[in-house]
N, C-alpha and C positions, 0 to 999 in steps of 0.2 A: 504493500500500500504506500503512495505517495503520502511524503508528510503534508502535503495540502489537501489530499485526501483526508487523511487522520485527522488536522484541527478542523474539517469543516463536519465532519463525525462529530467530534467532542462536542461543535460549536452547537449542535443540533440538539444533542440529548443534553445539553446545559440549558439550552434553551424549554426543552421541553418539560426540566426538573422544574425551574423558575415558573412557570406558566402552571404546573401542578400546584406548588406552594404556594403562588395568587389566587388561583382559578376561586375558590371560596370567598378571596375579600373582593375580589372583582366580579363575580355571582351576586355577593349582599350590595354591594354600590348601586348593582342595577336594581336591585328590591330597594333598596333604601327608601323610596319616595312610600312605596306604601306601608314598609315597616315603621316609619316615623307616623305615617296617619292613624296606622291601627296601633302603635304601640304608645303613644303619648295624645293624652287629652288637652287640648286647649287651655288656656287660664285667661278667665276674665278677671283683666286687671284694667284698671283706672291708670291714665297717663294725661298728659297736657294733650296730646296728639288728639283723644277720644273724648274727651270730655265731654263733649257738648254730644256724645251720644244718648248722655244720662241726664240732658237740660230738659224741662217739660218748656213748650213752646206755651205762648201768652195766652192763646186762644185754648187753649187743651186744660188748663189749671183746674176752672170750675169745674167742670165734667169729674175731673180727675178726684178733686180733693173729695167730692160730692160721694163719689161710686166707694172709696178710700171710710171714708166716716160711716158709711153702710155697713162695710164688712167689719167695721171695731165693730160697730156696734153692735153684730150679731155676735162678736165674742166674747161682747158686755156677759151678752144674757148668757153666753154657754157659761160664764164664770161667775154668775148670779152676781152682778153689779150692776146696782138700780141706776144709774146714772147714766143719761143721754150725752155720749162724749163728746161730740162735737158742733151740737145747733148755738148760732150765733157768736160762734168762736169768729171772727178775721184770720183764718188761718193762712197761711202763703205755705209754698210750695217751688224750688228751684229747679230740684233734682228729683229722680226717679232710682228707685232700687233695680236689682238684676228684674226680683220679679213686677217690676212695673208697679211697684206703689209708691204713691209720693214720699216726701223726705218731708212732714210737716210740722211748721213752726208758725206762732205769735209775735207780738210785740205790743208793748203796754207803754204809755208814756213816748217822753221823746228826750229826758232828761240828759246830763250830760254822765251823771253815774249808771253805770251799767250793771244790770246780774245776768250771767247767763244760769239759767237752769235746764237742765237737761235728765232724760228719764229713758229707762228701757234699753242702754244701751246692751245688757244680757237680757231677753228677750225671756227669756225662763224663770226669770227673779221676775214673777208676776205682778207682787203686792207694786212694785214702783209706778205701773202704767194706770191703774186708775186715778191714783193719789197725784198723777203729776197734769192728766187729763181738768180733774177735778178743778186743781190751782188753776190753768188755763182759765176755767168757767168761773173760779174767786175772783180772780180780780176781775175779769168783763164785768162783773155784778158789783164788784166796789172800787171804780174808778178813782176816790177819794182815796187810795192808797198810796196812789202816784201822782195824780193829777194836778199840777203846780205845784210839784214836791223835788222838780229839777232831777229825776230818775229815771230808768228805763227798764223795761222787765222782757227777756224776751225766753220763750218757753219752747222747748221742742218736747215732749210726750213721749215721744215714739221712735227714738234712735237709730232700731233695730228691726220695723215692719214685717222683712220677711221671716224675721225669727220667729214671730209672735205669731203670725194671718198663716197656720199649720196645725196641723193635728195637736202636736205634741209642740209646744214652744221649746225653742233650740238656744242656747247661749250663742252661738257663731250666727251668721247672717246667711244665706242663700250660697254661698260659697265656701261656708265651714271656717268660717275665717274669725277667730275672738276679736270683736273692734277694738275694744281696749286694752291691746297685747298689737295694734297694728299703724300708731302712729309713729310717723319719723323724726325719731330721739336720739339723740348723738350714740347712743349707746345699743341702738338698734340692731345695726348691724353683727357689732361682734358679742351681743348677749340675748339678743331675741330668741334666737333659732340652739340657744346651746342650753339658756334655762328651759325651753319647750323641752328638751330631750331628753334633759336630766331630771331637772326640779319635778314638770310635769309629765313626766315618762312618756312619753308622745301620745299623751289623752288627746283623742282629737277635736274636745271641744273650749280647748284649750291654744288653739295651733294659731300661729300670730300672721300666718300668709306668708308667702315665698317673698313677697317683696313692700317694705313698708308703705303705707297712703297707697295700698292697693285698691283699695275698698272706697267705694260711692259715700258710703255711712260714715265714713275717718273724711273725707274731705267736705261732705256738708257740715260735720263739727268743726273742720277748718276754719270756713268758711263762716260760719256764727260767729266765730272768735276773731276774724280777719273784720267784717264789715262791722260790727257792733262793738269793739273793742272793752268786752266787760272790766268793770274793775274788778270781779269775782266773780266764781264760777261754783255753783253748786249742783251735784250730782246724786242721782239717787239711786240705792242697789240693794240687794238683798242677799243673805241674810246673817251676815257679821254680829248686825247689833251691836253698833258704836257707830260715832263721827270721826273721821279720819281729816287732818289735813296735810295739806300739800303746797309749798309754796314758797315762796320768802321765808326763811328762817326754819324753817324745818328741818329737824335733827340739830338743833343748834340751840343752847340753852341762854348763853353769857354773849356779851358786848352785843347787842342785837342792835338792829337799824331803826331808825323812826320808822321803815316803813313792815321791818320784821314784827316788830314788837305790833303794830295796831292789825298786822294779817295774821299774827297766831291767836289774838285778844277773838278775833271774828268766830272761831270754829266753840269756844269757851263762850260767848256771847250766845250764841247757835243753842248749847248745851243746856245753858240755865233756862231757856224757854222750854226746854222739852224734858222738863223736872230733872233737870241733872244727868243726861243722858252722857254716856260714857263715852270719855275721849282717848282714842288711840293714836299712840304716835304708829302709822305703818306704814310699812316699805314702799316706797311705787316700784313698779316693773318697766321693764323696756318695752318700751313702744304704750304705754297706756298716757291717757289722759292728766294724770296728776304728773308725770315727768313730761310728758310733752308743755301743757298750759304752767304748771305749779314751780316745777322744779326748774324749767326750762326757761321759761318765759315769765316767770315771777308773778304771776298772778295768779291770787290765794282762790286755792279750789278747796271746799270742801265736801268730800263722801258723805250722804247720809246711807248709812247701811243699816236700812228695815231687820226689824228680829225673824223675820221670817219672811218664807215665798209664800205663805197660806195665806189664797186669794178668798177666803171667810172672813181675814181679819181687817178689810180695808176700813169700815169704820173706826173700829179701833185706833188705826194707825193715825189718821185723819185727822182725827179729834187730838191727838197726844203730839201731832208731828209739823201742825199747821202754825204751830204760833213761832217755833224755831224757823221755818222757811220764811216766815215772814219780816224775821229778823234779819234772815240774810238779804233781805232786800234794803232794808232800812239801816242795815250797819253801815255808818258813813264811813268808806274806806276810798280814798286816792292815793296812788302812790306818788313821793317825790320824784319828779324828771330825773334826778341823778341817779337814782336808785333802779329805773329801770331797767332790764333786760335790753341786751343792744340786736341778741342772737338769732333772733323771729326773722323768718323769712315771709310776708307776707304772703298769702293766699293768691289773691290777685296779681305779683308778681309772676307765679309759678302757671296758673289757670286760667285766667280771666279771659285774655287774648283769645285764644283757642273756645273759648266757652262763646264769646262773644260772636266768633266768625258763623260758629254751628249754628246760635239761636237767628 
């Protein structure tokens, strides 16, 4: 055999060993397209790009909110709560959840002090959704609360819609996703995903989303907090059984700031209305609401954590819980300009654009 013989031999079965040892990834390359369809599901996630997917158009709102107040209402009566939740409320509406029910909120007054309250945003801690429904209907009925009082009140009920408008109400929203484990907190990234896995053993109703402000829910909270710039934020949940705050001064006892000292005075203020109701210094988590607005952003949030989810107990709670909320409205808190938080990335910076072009 010639030796140009011989290497065009060797050259061949070289070639043909090579072409055996690819033949399988060069096989899957050409599948790829449908192994990636059938092997991974989609994620709906919220970005600037989409936003304006989850905007309700002007004309669609009544309709919306109308059809939206229907279906509480019929889970009023499945959870025996005599109260008509939503007639003559002013309610607005921006956004839309995955499964298409509004994102809805009030606003009471036009003062220059702001509260936000906020309810429902675990969906399953029941007792919060009537008692914060309720308040909405309090103040409509006693304007003299705020009315030339230089205040503002603005109420969202219902944080968590899809969790609730189901069989069985879910802590995570239509996506499985826990809202208050899914805002973007400095410390999101490298603590979200590692306390879910440890702390809470990958409980899935506990799971903070693959990627923070994933969620429709996390950025209409933004969003309250960007346009209405409350001096305080109080939030309602079940079933701890104490007041938690969050905020300016928190975990810090000694040298405190004019504006620490009158934001931890607010949640003790809170307490004495509601016969001494117990106050907890506790931890916030990455990505929830009390490090996003409290820790982050210095404005004093305080948790009311109802003694329980038994949706029997709503009068009870009502009567014993309403004179506290009402002091978080009327607690005169402004913080000093120096004291502020410099770190807030507006809302409107990040979304507005994008929202705007869609509506």
């Amino acid at each position: 055999m010639l030796p140009s013989d011989w290497m065009m031999n060797f050259t061949n079965i070289l070639l043909r060993l090579i072409a055996g040892l690819f033949a399988p990834a060069l096989f899957a390359l050409e599948l790829a397209p449908g192994m990636l369809k059938s092997g991974f599901a989609p994620i709906s996630v919220v970005s600037p790009h989409n936003v304006g997917e989850w905007s309700i158009a002007a004309k669609e709102k009544s309709d919306l909110i109308e059809h939206f107040c229907s279906a509480v209402e019929q889970y009023f009566k499945k959870y025996r709560w005599q109260d008509d939740p939503c007639t003559d409320v002013p309610w607005q509406a921006d956004y839309k959840t995955r499964s298409g029910h509004p994102l809805i909120y009030t606003v009471f007054g036009d003062g220059k002090e702001a509260t936000l309250v906020l309810s429902a945003v675990h969906a399953d801690e029941l007792t919060p959704v009537p008692i914060a429904f309720r308040f909405a209907k309090y103040l409509r009925d006693n304007p003299g609360l705020y009315r030339n009082k230089d205040i503002k009140i603005v109420v969202a009920p219902l944080a968590n819609p899809d969790g609730f408008l189901r069989n069985t109400p879910s802590r995570g929203n239509a996506n499985g996703v826990d809202l208050n484990r899914n805002f973007l907190t400095l410390d999101w990234y490298e603590n979200a995903k590692p306390f879910w896995q440890t702390r809470r053993e990958r409980v899935a109703k506990h799971f903070p989303g693959y990627f923070p402000n994933s969620e429709i829910e996390t950025l209409f909270q933004m969003k309250l907090i960007d346009d209405h710039s409350p001096d305080k934020i109080l939030s309602v949940h079940a079933p701890l059984g104490f007041l938690d705050y969050d905020g300016p001064g928190d975990r810090k006892e000694v040298t405190l700031t004019t504006t620490e000292r009158r934001a931890k005075q607010l949640v003790h203020a809170i307490a004495e209305k509601t016969k001494n109701y117990r106050v907890v210094d506790y931890r916030f988590y990455p990505g929830s609401l009390g490090n996003f607005a409290g820790n982050e952003r210095h404005i004093p949030t305080v948790t009311l954590e109802l003694e329980t989810t038994d949706h029997l107990k709503v009068e009870e709670y009502w009567n014993k819980f309403l004179p506290g909320m009402l002091q978080s409205i009327h607690y005169p808190f402004t913080s000093y300009p120096e004291e502020k938080s410099g770190n807030a990335t507006p809302f409107s910076v990040l979304y507005s654009a994008s929202d705007e072009k869609a509506i």
